[in-house]
DSSP file (Angstrom, degrees, kcal/mol; ACC not computed):
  #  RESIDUE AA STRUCTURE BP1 BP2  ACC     N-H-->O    O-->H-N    N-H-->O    O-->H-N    TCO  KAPPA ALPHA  PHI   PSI    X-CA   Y-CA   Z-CA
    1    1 A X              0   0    0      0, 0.0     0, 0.0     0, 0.0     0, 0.0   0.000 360.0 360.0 360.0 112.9   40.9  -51.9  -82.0
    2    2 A X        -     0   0    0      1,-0.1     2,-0.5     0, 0.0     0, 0.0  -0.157 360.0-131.6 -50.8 137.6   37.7  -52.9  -81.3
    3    3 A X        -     0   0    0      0, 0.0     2,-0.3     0, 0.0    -1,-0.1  -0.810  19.2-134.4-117.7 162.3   36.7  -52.0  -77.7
    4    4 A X        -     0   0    0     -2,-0.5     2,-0.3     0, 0.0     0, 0.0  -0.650  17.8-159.7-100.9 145.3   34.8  -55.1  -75.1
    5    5 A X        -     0   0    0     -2,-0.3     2,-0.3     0, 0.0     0, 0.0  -0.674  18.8-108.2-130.9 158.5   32.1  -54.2  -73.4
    6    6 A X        -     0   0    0     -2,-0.3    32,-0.0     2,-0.1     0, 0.0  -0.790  17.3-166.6-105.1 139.8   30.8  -55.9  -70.4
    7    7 A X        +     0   0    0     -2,-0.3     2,-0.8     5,-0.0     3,-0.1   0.070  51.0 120.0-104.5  16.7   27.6  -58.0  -70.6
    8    8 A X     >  -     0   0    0      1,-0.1     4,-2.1     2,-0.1     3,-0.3  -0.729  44.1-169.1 -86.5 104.3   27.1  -58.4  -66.7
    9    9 A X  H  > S+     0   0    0     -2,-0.8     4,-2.5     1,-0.3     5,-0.4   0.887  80.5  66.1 -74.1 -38.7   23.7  -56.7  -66.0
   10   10 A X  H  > S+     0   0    0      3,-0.2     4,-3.5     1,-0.2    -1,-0.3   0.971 104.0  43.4 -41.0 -52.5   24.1  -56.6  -62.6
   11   11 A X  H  > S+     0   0    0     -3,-0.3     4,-4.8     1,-0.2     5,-0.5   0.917 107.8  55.5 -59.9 -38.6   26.9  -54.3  -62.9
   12   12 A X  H  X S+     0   0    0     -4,-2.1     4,-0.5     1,-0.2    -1,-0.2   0.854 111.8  43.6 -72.4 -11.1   25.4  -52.0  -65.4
   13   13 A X  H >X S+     0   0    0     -4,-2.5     4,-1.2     2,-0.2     3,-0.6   0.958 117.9  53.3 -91.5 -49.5   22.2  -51.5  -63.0
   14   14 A X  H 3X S+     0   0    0     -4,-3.5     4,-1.5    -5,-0.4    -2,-0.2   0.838 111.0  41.5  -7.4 -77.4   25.3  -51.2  -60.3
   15   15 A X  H 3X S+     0   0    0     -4,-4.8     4,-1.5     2,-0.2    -1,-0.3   0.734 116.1  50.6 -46.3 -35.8   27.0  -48.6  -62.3
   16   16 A X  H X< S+     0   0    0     -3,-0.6     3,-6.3    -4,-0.5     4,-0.5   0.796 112.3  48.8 -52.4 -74.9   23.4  -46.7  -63.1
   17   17 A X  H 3X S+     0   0    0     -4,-1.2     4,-1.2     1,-0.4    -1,-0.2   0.359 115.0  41.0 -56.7 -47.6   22.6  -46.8  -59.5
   18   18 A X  H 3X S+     0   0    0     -4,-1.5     4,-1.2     2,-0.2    -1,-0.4   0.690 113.9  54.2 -78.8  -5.8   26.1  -45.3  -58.2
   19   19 A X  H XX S+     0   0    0     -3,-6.3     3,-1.7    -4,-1.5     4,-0.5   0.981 106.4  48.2 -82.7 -57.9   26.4  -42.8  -61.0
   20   20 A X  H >4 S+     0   0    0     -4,-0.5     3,-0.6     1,-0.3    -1,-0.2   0.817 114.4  44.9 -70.0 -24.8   22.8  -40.9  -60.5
   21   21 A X  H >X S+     0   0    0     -4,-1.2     3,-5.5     1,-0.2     4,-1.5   0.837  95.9  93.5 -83.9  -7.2   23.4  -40.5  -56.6
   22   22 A X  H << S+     0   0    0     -3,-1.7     7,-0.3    -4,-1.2    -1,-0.2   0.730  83.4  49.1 -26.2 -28.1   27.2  -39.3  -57.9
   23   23 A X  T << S+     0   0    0     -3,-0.6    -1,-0.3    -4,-0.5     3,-0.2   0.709 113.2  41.6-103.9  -1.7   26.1  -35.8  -57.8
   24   24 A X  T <4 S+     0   0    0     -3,-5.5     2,-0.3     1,-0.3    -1,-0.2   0.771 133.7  25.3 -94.6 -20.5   24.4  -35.7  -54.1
   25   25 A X    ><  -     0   0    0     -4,-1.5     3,-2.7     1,-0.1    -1,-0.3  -0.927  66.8-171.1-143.5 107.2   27.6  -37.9  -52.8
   26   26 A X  T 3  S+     0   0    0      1,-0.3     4,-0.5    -2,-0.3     3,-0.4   0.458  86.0  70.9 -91.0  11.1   30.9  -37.6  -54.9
   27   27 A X  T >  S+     0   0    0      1,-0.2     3,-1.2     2,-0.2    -1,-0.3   0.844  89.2  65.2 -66.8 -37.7   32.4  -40.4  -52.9
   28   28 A X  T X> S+     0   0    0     -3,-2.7     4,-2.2     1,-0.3     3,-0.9   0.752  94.8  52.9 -70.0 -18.3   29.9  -42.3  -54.9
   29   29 A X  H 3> S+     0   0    0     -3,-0.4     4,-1.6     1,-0.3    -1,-0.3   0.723 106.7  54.8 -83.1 -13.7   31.8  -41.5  -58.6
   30   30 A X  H <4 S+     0   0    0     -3,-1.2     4,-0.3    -4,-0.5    -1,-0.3   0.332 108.4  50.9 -97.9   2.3   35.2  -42.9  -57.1
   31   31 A X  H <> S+     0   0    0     -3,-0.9     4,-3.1    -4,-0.2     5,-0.4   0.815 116.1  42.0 -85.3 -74.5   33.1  -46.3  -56.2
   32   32 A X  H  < S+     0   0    0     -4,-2.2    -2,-0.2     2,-0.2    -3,-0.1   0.621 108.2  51.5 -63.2 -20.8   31.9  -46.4  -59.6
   33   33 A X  T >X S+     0   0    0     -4,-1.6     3,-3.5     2,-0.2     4,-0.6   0.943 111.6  58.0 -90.1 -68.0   35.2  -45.5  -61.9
   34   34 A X  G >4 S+     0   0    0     -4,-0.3     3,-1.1     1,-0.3    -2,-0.2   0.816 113.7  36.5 -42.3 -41.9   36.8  -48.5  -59.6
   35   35 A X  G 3< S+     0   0    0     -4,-3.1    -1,-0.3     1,-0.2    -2,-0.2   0.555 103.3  65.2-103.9  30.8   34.2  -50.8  -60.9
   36   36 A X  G <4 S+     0   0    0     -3,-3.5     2,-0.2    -5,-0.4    -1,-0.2   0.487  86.8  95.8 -93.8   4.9   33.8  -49.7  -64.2
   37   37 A X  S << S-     0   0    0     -3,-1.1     5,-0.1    -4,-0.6    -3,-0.0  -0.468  88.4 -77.4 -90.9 167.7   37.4  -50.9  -64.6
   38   38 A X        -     0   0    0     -2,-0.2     3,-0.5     1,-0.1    -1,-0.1   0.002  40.8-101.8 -36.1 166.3   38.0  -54.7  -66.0
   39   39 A X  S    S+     0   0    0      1,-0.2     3,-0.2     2,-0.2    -1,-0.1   0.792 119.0  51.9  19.0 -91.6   37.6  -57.6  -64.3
   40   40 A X  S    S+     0   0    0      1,-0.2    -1,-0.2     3,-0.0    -2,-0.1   0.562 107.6  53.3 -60.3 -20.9   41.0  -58.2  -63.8
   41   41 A X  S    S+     0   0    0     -3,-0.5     2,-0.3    -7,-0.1    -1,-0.2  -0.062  78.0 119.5-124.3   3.8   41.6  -54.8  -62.2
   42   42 A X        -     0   0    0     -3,-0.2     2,-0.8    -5,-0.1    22,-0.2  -0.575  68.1-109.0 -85.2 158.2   39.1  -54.8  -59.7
   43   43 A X  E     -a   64   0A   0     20,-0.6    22,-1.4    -2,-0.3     2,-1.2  -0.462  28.2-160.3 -89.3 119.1   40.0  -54.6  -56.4
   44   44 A X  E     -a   65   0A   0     -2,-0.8     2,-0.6    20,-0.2    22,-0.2  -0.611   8.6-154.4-125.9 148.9   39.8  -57.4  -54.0
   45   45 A X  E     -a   66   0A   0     20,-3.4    22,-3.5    -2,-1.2     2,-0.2  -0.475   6.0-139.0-100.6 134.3   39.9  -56.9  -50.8
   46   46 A X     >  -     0   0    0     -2,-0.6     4,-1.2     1,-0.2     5,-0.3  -0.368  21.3-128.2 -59.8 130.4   41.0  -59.2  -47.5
   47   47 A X  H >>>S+     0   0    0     20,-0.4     4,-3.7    -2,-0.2     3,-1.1   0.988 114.5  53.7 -34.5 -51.1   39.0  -59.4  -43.9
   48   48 A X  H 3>5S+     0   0    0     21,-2.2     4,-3.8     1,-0.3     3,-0.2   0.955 102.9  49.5 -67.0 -40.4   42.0  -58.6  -42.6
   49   49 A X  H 3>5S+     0   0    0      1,-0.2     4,-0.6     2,-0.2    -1,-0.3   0.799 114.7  46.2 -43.7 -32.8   42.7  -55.7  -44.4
   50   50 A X  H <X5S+     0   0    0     -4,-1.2     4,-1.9    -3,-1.1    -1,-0.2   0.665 106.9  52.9-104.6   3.0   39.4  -54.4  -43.6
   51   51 A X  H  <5S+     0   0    0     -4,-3.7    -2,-0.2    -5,-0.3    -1,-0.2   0.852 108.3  61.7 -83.7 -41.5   39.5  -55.2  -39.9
   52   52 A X  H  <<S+     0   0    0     -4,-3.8    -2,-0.2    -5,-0.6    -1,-0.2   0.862 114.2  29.3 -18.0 -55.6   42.9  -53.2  -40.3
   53   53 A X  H  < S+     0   0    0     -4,-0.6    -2,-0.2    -3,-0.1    -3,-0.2   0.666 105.7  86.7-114.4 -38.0   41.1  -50.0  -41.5
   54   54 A X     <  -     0   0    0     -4,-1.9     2,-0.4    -5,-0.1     5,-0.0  -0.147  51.1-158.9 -95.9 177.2   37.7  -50.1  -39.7
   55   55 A X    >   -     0   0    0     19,-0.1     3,-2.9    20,-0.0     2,-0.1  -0.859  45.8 -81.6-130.3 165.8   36.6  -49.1  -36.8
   56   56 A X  T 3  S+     0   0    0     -2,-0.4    20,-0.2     1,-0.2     3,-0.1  -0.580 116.1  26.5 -83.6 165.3   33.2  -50.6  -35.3
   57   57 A X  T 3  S+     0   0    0     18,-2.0     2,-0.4     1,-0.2    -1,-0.2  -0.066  89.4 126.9  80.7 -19.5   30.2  -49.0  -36.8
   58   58 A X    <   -     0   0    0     -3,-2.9    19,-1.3     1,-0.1     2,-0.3  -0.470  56.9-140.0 -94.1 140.1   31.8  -48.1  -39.8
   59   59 A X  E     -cd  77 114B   0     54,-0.7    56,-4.3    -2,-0.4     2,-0.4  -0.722  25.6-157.1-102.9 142.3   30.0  -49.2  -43.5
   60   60 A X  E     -cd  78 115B   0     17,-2.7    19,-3.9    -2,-0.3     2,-0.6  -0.934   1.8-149.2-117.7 124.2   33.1  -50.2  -45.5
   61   61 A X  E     -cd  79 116B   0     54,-1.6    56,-1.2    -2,-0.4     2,-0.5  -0.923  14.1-177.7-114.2 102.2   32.7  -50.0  -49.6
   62   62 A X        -     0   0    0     17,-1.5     2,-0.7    -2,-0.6    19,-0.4  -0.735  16.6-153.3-104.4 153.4   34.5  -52.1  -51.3
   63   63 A X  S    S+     0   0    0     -2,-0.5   -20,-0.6    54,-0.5     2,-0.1  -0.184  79.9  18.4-110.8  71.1   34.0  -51.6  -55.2
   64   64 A X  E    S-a   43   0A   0     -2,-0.7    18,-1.8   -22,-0.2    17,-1.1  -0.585 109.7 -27.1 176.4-107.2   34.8  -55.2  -56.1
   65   65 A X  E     -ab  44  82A   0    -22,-1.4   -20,-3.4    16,-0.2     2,-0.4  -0.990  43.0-139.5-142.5 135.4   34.9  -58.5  -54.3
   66   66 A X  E     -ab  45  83A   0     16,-0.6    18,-1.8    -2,-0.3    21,-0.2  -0.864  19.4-152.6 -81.6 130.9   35.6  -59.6  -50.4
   67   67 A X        -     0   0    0    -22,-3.5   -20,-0.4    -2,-0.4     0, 0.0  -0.513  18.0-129.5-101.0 163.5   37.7  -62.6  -49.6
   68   68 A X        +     0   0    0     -2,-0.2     2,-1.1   -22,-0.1   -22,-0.1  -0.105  65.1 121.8 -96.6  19.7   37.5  -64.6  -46.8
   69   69 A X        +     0   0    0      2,-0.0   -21,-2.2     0, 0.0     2,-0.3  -0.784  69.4   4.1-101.9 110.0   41.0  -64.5  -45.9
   70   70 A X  S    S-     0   0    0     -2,-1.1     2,-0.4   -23,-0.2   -23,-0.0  -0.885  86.1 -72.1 131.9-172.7   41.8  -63.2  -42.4
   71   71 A X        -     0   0    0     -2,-0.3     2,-0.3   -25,-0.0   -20,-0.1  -0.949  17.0-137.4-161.1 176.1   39.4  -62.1  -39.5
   72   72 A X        +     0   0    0     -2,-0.4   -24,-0.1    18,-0.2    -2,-0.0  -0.954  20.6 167.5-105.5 117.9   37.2  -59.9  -38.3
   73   73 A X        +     0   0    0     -2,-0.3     2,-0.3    21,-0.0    -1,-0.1   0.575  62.8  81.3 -86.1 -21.3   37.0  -58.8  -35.0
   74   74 A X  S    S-     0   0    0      1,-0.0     2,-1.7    -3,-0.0    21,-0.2  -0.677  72.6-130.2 -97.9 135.0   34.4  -55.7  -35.8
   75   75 A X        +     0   0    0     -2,-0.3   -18,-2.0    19,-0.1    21,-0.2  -0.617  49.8 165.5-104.7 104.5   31.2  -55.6  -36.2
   76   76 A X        -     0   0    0     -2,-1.7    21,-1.1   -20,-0.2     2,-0.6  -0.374  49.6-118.4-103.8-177.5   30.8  -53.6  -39.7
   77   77 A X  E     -ce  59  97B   0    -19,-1.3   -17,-2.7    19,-0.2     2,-0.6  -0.983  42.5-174.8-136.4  88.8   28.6  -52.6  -42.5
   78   78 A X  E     -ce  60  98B   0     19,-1.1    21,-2.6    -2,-0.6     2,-0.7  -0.859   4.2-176.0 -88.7 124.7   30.6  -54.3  -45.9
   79   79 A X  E     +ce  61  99B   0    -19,-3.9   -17,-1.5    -2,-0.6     2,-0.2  -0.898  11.5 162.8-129.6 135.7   29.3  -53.5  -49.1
   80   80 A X        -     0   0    0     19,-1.4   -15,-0.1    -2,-0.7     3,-0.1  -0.666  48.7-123.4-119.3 161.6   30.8  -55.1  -51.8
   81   81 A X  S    S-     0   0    0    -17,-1.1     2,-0.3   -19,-0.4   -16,-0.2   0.864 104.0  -4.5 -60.2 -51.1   29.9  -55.9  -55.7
   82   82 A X  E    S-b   65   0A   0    -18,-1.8   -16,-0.6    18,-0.1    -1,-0.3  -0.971  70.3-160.4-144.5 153.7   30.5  -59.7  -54.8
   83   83 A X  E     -b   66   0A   0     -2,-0.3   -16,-0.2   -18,-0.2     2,-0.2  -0.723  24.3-112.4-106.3 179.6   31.7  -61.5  -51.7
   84   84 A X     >  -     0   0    0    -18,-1.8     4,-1.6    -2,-0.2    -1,-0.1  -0.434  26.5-107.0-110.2-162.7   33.0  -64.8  -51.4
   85   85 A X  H >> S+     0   0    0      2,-0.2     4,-1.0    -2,-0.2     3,-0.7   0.984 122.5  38.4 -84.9 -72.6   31.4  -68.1  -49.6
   86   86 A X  H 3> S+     0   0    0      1,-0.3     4,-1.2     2,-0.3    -1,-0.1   0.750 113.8  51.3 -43.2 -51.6   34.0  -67.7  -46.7
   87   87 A X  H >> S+     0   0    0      2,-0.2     4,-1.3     1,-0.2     3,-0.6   0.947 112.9  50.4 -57.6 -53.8   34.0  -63.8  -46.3
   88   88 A X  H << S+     0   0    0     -4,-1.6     4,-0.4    -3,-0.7    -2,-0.3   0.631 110.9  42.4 -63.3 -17.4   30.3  -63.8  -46.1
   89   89 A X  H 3X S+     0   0    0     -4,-1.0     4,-1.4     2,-0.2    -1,-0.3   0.623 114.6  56.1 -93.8 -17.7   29.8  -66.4  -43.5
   90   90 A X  H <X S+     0   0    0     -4,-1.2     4,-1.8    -3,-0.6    -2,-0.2   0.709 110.1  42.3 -78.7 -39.3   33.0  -64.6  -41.4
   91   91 A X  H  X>S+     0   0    0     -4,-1.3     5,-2.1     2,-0.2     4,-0.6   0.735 117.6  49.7-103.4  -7.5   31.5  -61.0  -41.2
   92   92 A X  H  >5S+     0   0    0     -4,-0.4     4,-0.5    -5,-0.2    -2,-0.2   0.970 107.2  51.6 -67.6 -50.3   28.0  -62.6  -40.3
   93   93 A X  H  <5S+     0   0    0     -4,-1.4    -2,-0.2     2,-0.2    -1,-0.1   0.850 106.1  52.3 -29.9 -60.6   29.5  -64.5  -37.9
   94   94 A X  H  <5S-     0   0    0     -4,-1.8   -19,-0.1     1,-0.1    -2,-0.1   0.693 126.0 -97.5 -45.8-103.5   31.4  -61.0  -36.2
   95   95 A X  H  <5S+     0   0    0     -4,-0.6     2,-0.3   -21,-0.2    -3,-0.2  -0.187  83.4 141.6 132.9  52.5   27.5  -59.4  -36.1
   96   96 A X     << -     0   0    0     -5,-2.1   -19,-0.2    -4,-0.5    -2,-0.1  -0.957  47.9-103.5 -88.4 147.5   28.2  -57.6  -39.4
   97   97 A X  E     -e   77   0B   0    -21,-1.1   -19,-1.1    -2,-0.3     2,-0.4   0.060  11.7-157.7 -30.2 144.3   26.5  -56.8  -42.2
   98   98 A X  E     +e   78   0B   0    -21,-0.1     2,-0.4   -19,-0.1   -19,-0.2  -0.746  30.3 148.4-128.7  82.7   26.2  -57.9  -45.7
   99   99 A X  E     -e   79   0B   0    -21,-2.6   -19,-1.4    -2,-0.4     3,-0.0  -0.857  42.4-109.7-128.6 164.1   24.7  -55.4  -48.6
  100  100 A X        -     0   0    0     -2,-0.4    -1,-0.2   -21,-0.2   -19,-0.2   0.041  26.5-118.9 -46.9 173.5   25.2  -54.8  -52.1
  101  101 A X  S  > S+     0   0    0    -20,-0.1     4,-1.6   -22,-0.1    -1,-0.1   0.785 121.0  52.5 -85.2 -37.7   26.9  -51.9  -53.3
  102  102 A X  H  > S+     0   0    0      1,-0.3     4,-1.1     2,-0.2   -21,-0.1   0.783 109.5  46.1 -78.8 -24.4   23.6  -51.2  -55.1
  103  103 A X  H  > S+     0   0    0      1,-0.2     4,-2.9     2,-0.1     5,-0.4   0.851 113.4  52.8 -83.3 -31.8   21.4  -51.6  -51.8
  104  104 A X  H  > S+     0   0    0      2,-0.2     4,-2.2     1,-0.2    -2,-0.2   0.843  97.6  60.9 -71.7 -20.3   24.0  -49.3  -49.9
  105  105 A X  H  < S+     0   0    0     -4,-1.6    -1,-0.2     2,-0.1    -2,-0.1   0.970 119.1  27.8 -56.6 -50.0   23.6  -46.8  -52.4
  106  106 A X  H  < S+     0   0    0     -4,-1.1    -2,-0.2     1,-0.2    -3,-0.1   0.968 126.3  53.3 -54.0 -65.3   19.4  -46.6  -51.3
  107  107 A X  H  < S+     0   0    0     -4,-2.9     2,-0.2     2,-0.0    -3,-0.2   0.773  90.3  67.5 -83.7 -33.2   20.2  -47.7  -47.9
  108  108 A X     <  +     0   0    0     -4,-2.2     3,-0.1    -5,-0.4     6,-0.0  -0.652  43.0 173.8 -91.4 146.9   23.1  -45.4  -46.2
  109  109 A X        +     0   0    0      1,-0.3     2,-0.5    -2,-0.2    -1,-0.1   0.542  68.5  60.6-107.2 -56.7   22.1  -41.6  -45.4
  110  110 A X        +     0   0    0      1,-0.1     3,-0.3     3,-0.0    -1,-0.3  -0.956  54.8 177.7-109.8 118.1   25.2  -40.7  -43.5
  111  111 A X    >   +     0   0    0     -2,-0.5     3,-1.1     1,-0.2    -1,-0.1   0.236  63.1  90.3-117.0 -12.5   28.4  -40.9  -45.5
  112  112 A X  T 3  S+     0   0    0      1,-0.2    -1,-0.2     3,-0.0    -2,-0.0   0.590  91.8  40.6 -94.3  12.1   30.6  -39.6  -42.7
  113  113 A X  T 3  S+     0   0    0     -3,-0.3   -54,-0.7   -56,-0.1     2,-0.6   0.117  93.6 104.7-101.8  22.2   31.3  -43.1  -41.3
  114  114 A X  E <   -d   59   0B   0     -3,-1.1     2,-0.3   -56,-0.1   -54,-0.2  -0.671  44.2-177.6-100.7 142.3   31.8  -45.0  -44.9
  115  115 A X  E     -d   60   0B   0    -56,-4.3   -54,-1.6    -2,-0.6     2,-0.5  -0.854  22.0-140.1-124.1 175.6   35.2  -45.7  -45.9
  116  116 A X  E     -d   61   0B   0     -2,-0.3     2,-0.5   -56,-0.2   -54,-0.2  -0.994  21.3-160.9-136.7 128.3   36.0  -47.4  -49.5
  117  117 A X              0   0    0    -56,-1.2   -54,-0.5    -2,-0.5   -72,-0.1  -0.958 360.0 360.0-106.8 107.4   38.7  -49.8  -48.6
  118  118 A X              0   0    0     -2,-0.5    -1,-0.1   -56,-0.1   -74,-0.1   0.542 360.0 360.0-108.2 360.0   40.8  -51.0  -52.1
């Protein structure tokens, strides 16, 4: 069986980017085997779910796409692979944050407020 490969280049500079800080922050290899998985099998995640989980301050990693379905009462840190129209205008709106996964890898220092929400 012939195996599929992904052509998304974003992702694969994604994938570099969380694999080489893997070995300073092993949170970071459980980011990257969730979005190294298909498509279809990536996780996507609700406002509400993550106003569920988080607490304010806390940078939230999701390793797939945020939906706009819910709200948010907290003002949080998401980084996601992709968000959606709705989700992103909803956590600006709170006085949260917006980054890449790939800018959060560079950007966050301190790992003991990130939670990975699937």
């Amino acid at each position: 069986m012939r195996r599929v490969v992904t052509t998304n280049e974003a992702l694969h500079e994604t994938l570099k980017a969380l694999r080489s800080k893997a070995r300073e922050r092993p949170v970071l290899d459980r980011v990257a085997e969730l979005l190294s998985r298909p498509a279809r099998r990536r996780p996507e995640v609700n406002l509400s779910k993550i106003n569920r989980y988080a607490s304010d301050g806390d940078i939230v990693l999701v390793p797939g796409k945020v939906l706009g379905s819910g709200r948010l009462n907290k003002k949080v840190t998401v980084a996601a692979f992709t968000f959606s129209a709705g989700a992103a205008e909803k956590i600006a709106s709170a006085g949260g944050r917006i980054l890449t996964l790939r800018d959060a890898v560079s950007e966050v220092q301190d790992y003991s407020k990130v939670k990975i929400i699937v």
